[in-house]
LUMFIRO-790011 format. One line per field, with one value per residue (C-alpha): x, y, z; residue in three letters. Coordinates in steps of 0.1 Angstrom, whole numbers, plus 2048, in hexadecimal, padded with zeros to 3 digits. Example, Ala and Ser with C-alpha at 12.3 -4.5 7.8 and 13.67 -1.06 7.14 Angstrom:
u [87B | 889]
v [7D3 | 7F5]
w [84E | 847]
code [Ala | Ser]
! end
This chain:
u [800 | 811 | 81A | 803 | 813 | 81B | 806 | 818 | 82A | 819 | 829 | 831 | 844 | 853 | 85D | 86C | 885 | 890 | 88F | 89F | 88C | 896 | 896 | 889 | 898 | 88E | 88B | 86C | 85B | 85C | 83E | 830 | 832 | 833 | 816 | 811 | 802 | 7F4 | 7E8 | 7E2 | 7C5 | 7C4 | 7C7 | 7C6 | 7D9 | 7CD | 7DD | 7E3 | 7C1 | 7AF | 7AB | 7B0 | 7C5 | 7C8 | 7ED | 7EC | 812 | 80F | 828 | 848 | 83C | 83F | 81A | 807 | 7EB | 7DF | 7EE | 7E6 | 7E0 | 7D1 | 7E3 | 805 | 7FE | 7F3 | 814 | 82F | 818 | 81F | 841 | 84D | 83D | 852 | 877 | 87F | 89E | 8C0 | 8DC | 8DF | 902 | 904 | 8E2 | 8C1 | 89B | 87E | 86D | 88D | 890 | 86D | 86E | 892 | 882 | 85C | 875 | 88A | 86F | 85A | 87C | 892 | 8AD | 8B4 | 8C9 | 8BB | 8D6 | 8C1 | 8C4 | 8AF | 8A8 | 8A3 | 8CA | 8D9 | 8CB | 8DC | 8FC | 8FB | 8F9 | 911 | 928 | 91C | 920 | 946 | 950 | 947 | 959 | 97B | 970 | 973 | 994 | 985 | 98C | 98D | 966 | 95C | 949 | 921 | 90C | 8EA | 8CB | 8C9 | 8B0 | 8B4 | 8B1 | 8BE | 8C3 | 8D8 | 8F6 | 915 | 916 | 8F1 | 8F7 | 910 | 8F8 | 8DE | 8DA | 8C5 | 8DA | 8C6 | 8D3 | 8F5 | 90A | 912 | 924 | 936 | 955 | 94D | 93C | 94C | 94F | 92B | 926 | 900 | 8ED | 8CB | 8AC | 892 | 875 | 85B | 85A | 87A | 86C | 879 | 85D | 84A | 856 | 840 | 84C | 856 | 86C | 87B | 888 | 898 | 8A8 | 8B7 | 8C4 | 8D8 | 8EB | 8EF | 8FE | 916 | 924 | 922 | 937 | 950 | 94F | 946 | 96D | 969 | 945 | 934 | 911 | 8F4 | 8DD | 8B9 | 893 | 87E | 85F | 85F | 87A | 86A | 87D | 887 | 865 | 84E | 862 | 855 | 860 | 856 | 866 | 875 | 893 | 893 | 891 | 8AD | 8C4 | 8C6 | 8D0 | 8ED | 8F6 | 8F5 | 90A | 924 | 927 | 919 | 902 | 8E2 | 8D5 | 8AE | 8A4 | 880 | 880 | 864 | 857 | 854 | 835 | 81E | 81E | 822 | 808 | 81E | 82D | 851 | 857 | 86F | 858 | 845 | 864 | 866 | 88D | 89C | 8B9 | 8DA | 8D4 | 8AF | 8A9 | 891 | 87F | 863 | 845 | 856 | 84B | 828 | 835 | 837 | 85B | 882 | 888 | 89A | 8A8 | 8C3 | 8BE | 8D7 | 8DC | 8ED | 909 | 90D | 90C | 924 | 943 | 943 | 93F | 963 | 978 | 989 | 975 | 982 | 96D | 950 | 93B | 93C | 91F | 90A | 8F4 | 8EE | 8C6 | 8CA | 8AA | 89A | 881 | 860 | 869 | 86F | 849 | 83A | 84E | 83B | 81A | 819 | 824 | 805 | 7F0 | 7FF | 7F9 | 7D2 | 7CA | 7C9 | 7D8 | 7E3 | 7BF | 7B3 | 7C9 | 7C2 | 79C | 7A2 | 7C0 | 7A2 | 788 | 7A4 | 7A6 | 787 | 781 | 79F | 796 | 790 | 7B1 | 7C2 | 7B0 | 7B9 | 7C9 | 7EA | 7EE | 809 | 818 | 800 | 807 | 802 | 813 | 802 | 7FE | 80E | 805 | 814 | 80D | 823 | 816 | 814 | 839 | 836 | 834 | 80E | 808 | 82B | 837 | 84D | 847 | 85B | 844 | 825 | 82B | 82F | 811 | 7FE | 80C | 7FE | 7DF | 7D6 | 7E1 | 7C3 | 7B0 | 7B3 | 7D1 | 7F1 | 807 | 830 | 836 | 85A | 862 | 842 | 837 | 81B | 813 | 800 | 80C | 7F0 | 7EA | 7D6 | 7BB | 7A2 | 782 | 768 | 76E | 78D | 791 | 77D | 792 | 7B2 | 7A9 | 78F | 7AC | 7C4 | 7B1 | 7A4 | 7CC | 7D4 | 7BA | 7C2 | 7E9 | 7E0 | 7BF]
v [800 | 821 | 839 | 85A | 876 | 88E | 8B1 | 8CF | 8E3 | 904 | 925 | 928 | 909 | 911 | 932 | 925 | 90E | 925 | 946 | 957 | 96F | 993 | 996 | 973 | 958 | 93F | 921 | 933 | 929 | 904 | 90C | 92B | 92D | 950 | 95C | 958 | 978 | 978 | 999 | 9C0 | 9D7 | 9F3 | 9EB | 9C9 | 9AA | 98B | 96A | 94B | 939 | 958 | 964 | 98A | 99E | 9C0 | 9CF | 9E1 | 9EA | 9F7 | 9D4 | 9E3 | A05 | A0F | A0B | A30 | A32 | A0A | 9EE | 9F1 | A15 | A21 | A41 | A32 | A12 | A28 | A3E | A1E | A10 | A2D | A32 | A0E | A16 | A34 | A29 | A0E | A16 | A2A | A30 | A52 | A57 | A6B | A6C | A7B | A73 | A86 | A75 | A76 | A9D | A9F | A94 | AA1 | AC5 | ABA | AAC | ACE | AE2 | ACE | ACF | AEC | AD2 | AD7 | AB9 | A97 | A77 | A56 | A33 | A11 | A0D | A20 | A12 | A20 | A41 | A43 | A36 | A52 | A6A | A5D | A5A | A7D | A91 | A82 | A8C | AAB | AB4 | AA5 | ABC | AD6 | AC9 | ABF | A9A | A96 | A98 | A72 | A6A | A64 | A6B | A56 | A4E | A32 | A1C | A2C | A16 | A22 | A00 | 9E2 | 9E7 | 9F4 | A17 | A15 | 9FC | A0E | A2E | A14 | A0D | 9E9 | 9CD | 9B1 | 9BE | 9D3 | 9B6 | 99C | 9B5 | 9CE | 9C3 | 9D1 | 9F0 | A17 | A25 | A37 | A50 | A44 | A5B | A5D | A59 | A77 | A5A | A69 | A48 | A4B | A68 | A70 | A74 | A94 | A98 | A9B | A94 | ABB | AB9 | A9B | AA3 | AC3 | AAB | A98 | AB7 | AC2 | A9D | AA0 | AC6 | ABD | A9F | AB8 | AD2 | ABA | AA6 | ABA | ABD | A9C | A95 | A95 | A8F | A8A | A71 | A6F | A5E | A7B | A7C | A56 | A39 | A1B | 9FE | A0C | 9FD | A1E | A3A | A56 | A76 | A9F | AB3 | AC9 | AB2 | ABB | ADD | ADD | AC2 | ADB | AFC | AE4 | AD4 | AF8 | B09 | AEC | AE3 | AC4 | AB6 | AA8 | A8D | A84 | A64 | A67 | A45 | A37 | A58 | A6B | A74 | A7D | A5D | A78 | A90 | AAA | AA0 | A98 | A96 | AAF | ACC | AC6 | AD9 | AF4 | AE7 | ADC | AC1 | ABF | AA2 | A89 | A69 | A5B | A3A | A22 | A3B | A4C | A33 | A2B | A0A | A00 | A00 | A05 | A25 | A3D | A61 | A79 | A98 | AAF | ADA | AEB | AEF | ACD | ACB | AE9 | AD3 | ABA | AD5 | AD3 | AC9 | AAD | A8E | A7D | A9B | A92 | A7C | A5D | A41 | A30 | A18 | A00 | A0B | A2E | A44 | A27 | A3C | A23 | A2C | A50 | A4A | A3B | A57 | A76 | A62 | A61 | A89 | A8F | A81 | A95 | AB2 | AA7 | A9E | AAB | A8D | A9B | AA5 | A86 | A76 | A88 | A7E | A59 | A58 | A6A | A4E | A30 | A42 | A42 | A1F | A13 | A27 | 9FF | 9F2 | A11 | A0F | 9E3 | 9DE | 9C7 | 9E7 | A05 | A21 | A23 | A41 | A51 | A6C | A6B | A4B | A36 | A27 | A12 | A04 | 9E8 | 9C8 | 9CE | 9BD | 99C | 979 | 96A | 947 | 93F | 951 | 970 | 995 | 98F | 96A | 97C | 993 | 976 | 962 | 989 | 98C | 968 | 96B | 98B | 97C | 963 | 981 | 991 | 9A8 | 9A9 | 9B5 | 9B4 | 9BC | 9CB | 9BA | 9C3 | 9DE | 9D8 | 9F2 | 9FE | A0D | A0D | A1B | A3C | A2D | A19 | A16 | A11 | 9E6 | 9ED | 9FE | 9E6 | 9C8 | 9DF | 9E5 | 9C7 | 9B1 | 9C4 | 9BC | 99C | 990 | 99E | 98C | 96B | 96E | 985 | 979]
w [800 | 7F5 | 80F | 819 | 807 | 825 | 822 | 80D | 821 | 831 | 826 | 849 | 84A | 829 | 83C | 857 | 846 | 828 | 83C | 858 | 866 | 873 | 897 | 8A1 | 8B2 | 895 | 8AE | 8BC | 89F | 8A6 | 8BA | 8AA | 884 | 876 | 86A | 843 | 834 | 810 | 80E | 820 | 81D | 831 | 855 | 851 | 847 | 838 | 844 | 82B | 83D | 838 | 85C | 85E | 875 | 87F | 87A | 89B | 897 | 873 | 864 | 87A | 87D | 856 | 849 | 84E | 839 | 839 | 820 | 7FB | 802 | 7DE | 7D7 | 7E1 | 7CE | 7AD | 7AF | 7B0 | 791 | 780 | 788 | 77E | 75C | 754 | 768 | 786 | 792 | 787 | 79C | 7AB | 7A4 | 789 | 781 | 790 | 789 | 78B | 7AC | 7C2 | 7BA | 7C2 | 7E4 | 7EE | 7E4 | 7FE | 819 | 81B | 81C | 836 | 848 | 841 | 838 | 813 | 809 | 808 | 80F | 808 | 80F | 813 | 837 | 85B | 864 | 845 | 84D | 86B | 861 | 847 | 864 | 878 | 85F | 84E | 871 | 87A | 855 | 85A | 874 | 868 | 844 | 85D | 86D | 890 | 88B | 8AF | 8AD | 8A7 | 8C4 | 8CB | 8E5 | 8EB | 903 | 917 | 907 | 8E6 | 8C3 | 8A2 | 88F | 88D | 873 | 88A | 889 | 892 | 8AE | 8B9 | 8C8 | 8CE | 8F7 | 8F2 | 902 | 8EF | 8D0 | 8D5 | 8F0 | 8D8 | 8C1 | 8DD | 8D2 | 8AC | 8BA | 8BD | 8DF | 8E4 | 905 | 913 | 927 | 93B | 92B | 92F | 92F | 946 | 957 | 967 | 975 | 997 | 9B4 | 9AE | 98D | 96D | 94D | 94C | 967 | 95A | 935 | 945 | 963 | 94A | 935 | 94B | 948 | 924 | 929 | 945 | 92D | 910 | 926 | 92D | 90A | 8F1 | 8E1 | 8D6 | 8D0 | 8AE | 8B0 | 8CB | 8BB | 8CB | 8C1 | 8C2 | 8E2 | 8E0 | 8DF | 8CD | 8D6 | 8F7 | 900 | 8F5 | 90C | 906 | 910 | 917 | 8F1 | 90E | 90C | 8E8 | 8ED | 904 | 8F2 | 8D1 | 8E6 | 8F3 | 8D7 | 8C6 | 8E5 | 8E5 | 8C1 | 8BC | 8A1 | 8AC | 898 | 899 | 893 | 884 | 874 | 88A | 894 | 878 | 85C | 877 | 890 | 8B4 | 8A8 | 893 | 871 | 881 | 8A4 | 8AA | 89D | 8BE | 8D0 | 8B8 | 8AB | 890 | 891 | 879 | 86B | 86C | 862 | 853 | 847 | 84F | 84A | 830 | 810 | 825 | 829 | 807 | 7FF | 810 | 810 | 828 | 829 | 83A | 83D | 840 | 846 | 831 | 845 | 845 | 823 | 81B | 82F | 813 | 7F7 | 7E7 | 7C9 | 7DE | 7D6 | 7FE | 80C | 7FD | 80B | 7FB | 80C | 7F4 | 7EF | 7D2 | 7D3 | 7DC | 7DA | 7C2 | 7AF | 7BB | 7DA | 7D6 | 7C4 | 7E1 | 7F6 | 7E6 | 7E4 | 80C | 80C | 7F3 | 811 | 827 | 811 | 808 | 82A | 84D | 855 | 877 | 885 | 870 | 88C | 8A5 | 8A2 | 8A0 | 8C0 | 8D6 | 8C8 | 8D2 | 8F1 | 8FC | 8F0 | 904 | 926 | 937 | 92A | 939 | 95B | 95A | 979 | 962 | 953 | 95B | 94E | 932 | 91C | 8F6 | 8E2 | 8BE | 8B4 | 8CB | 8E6 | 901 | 923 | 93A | 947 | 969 | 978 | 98B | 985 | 978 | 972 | 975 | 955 | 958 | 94D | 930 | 924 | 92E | 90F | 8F6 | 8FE | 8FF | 8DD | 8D3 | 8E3 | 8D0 | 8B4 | 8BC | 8BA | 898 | 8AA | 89C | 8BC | 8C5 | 8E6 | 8F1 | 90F | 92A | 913 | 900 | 8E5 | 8C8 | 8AB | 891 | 86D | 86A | 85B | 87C | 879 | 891 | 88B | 88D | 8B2 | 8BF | 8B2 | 8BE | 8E3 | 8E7 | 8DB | 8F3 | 913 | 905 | 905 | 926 | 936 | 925 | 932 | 954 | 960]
code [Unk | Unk | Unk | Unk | Unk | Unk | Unk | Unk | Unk | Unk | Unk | Unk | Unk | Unk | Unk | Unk | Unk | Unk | Unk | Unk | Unk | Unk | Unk | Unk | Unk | Unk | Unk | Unk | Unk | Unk | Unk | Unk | Unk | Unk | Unk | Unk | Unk | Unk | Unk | Unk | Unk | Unk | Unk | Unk | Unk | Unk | Unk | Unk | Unk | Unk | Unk | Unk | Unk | Unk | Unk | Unk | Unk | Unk | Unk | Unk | Unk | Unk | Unk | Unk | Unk | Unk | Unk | Unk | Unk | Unk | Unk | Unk | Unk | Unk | Unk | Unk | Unk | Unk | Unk | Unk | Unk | Unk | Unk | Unk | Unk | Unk | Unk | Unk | Unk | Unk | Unk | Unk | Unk | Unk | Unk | Unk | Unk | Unk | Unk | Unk | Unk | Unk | Unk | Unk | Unk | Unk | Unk | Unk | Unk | Unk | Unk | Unk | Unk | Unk | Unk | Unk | Unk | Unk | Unk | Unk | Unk | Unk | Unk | Unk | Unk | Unk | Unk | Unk | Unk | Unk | Unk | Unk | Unk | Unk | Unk | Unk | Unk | Unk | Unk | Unk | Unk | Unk | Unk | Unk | Unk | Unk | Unk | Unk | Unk | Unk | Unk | Unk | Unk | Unk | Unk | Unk | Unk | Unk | Unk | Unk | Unk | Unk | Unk | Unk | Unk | Unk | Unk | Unk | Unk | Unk | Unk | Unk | Unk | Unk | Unk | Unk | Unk | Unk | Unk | Unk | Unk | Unk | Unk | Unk | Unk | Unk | Unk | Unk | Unk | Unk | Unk | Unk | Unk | Unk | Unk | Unk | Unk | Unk | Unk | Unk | Unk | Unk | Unk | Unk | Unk | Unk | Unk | Unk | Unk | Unk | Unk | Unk | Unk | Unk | Unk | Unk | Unk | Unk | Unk | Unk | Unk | Unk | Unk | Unk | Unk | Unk | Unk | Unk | Unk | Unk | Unk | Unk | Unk | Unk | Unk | Unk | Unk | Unk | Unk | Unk | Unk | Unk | Unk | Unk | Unk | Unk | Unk | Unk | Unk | Unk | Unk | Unk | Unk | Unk | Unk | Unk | Unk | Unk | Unk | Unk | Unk | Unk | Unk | Unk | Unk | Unk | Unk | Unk | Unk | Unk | Unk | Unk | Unk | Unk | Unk | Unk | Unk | Unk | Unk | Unk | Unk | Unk | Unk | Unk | Unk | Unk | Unk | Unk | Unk | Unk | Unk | Unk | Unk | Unk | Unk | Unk | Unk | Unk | Unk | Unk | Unk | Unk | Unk | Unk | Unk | Unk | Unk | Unk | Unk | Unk | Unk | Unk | Unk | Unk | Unk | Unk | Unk | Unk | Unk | Unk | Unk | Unk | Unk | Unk | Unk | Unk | Unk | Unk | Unk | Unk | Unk | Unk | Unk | Unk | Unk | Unk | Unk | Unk | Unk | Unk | Unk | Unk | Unk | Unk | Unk | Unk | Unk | Unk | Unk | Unk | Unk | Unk | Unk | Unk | Unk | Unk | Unk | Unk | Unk | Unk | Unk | Unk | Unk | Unk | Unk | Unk | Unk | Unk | Unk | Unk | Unk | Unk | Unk | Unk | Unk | Unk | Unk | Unk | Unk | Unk | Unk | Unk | Unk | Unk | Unk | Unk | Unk | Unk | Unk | Unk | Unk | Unk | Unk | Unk | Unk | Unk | Unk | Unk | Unk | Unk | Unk | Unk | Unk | Unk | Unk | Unk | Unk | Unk | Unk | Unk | Unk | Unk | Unk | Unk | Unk | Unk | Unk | Unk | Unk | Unk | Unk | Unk | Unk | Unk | Unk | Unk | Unk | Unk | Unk | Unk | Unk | Unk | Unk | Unk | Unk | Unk | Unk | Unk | Unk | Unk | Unk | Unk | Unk | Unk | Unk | Unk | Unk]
! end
């Protein structure tokens, strides 16, 4: 008798053996299979069985407008009819020029650096802000100064001003020297401080290290009002405020790194603008494209730009990147500034954040739930500390992010913080799926 055939292989299966997956500890997976996704609209994501989920964290925090949005869709159509890519050495096209030209103006930082990913943005700015000063024969000025819990990616000039041990300790040995100071997250917050009180606390430790470092320090790199992977800190734009007059009075560049913040995500187009400032050099990515391609940008002043300005091709500075402001993306780039431009996007979100909050007011006032908090469009709250059930902190955030997933809710806890990160597009369905899946979860894992 011949044998059973054994079933075909799952796309999930086939995922796990052929693919290795970003940020995943791939043995995981023996007992929880990726999830196989065969297509996006809007706010939600449709799963090879075709059970629907809401992407509560926007797929990594890139997707603003919903997937398959149709004015972003339309524009890379029409781009890859006319031209797909050409390198921008050399040679310019019509959609890159576009958006350098939106981007400066939005900004007030006229020239446009681009490259294919959040980490490559910062590596440019890194690297962009110690060339400059050795252009201007203060070589001595090579160092970076960052915020406890800060994240700016995973190649190693971005690991190296990134204060996460999970993902900078196995490669200390390959990383530069990097000066790490106090957070101005609100919940470090001494007793009878408010959030206020904190940022300028903190301040003044970023201007006595300034005062006695500044001779040899390049660049303060900072997340703008919230520090993603840092587990949602978020902070008063005091600290911003403060941060440019010292980097001003001392010399040093400060670098923002918008690429999770940016296009709108805490309640002003970029996050800085909420302090009234404007950095040397800011990064950009995720949002950018609207989560439809890699793209990401530098910024830079003109200053900036003026160091490398010479006939000596060494002074000029030289990063690149194979894919370098690809002209889809650039597409998809300007289509998500023509929303901008069309929309009151801003008070649209606004309107919707006030709806999800009063929706959530019983998830806030659960007694597993602390520290909850919003700026924008992001939200966060801690599982209450402790041990329940026998499971840590820590295990209590996986099986919360599996047991929304059993509810239509697409969640990725950081650590005990649980957090919501959504597209700009909920509906009334949607909210309800959002918080009721929230609490449902919490209850499943906290009781």
């Amino acid at each position: 008798m011949p044998a059973t055939p054994d079933p075909p292989a799952t796309l999930a299966e086939r995922s796990v053996r052929a693919v290795w997956h970003p940020c995943t500890q791939m043995k995981l997976h023996e007992d929880a299979p990726p999830l196989a996704i065969r297509s996006g609209d809007g706010a939600w994501l449709e799963a090879e069985d075709g059970s629907r989920h809401l992407d509560a964290i926007s797929s990594w925090w890139v997707n603003l407008f919903g997937h398959g949005h149709p004015h972003i869709r339309a524009a890379i159509h029409a781009q890859v009819d006319r031209l797909e890519h050409v390198m921008l050495a050399g040679f310019t096209h019509e959609p890159v020029v576009r958006l350098s030209e939106r981007l400066g103006a939005l900004t007030g930082l006229g020239h446009a650096h681009y490259g294919s990913d959040g980490a490559s943005a910062i590596e440019v700015a890194l690297k962009m802000s110690a060339h400059y000063w050795r252009n201007r024969g203060q070589a001595g000025k090579h160092r970076f100064v960052a915020l406890a819990g800060g994240y700016h990616g995973e190649t190693l000039g971005a690991l190296a001003v990134t204060d996460i041990p999970l993902f900078r300790d196995t490669y200390s040995a390959l990383l530069q020297a990097c000066s790490v100071l106090p957070s101005p997250d609100w919940r470090q917050a001494a007793a009878g401080e408010d959030a206020l009180a904190c940022a300028r606390r903190q301040a003044l430790v970023l201007e006595a290290h300034l005062a006695q470092h500044h001779a040899s320090t390049a660049a303060l790199i900072i997340e703008p009002l919230i520090q993603c992977a840092g587990g949602m800190a978020m902070y008063h734009p005091e600290y911003l405020r403060l941060a440019r007059e010292l980097c001003t009075l001392y010399g040093v560049h400060l670098i923002c790194d918008e690429i999770a913040v940016g296009f709108g995500r805490t309640g002003s187009l970029f996050a800085h603008q909420q302090a009234g400032i404007r950095p040397d050099l800011l990064c950009l990515s995720k949002g950018l494209s609207g989560g439809f391609l890699p793209l990401a940008v530098t910024l830079a002043t003109d200053d900036i730009y003026q160091a490398f300005y010479h006939h000596e091709v060494r002074r000029g500075f030289l990063h690149s990147h194979s894919y370098t402001g690809n002209p889809l993306a650039c597409a998809a780039a300007n289509a998500v500034l023509d929303l901008f431009e069309t929309r009151d996007v801003i008070a649209s979100n606004q309107a919707l954040a006030a709806r999800i909050d009063s929706t959530a007011e019983a998830l806030r006032r659960h007694p597993r739930v602390r520290h909850w908090r919003r700026t924008g469009m992001v939200w966060a709250f801690e599982i209450d500390a402790g041990r329940v059930d026998g499971h840590t902190v820590a295990g209590m955030s996986t099986r919360l992010g599996q047991a929304a997933r059993r509810r239509q809710l697409l969640l990725r806890p950081i650590g005990d913080t649980v957090y919501w990160m959504p597209p700009y597009c909920l509906d009334d369905e949607a909210i309800g799926v959002l918080v009721d899946g929230t609490l449902g979860a919490l209850e499943e894992v906290c009781g």
